[in-house]
N, C-alpha and C positions, 0 to 999 in steps of 0.2 A: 384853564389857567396856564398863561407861558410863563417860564422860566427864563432867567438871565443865570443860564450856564457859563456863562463867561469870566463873569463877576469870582464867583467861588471855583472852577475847573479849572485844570490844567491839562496838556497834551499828558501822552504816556509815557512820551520818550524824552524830556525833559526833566532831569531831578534839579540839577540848579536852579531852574526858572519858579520850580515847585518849591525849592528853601527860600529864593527868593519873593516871592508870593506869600510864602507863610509870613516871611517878615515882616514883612510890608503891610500885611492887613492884621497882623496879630491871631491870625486861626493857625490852630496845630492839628487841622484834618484839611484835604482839600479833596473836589471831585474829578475821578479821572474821566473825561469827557472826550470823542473821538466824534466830531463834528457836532450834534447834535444830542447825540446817543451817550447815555452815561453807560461807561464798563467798568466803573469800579470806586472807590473812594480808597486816600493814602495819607496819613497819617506822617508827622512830623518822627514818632519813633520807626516806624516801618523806614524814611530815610536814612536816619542815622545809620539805620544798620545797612544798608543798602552801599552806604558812603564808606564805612568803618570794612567791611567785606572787600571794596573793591580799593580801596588803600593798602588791604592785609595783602591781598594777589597783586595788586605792580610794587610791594616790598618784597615780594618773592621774587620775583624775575629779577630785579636787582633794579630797578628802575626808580626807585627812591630816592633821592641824592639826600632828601631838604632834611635840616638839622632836628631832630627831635628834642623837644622840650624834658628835662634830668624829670624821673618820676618823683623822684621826691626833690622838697625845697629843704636844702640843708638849713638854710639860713633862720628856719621855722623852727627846728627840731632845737628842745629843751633838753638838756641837761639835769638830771637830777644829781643832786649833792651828797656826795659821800657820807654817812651819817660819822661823827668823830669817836674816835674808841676808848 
């Protein structure tokens, strides 16, 4: 029985193309395939961290410029009411 590795693979050294992929078809596992030969399978979490790791190291080097989003939304945060004495 052949397979269409193609269909569901991606190369090794591509993570974009692999989140791109993931989107696109709606799977959050894909096979890691090297011609013909599967060496592996990767996971939509296995990226994340993969991406989040190599964000954390060029914010170290200082290579970061782009604005980061406020951790909190002020604009969310409620107020509780002083009870009257």
């Amino acid at each position: 029985m052949e397979h269409d590795w193609k269909a569901l693979g991606i190369a090794p050294d591509d993570a974009l193309k692999a989140l791109a992929q993931m989107r696109s078809t709606g799977l959050s596992r894909l096979l890691v395939v090297e011609g013909e030969r599967l060496v592996g399978i990767v996971s939509l979490k296995d990226l994340l961290r993969f991406i989040h790791l190599k964000l954390e190291l060029e914010g170290e080097e200082g290579h970061d410029d782009r604005p980061r989003p406020p951790l909190r939304d002020s604009r969310r945060e409620t107020k509780t009411p002083s009870p009257n004495p």
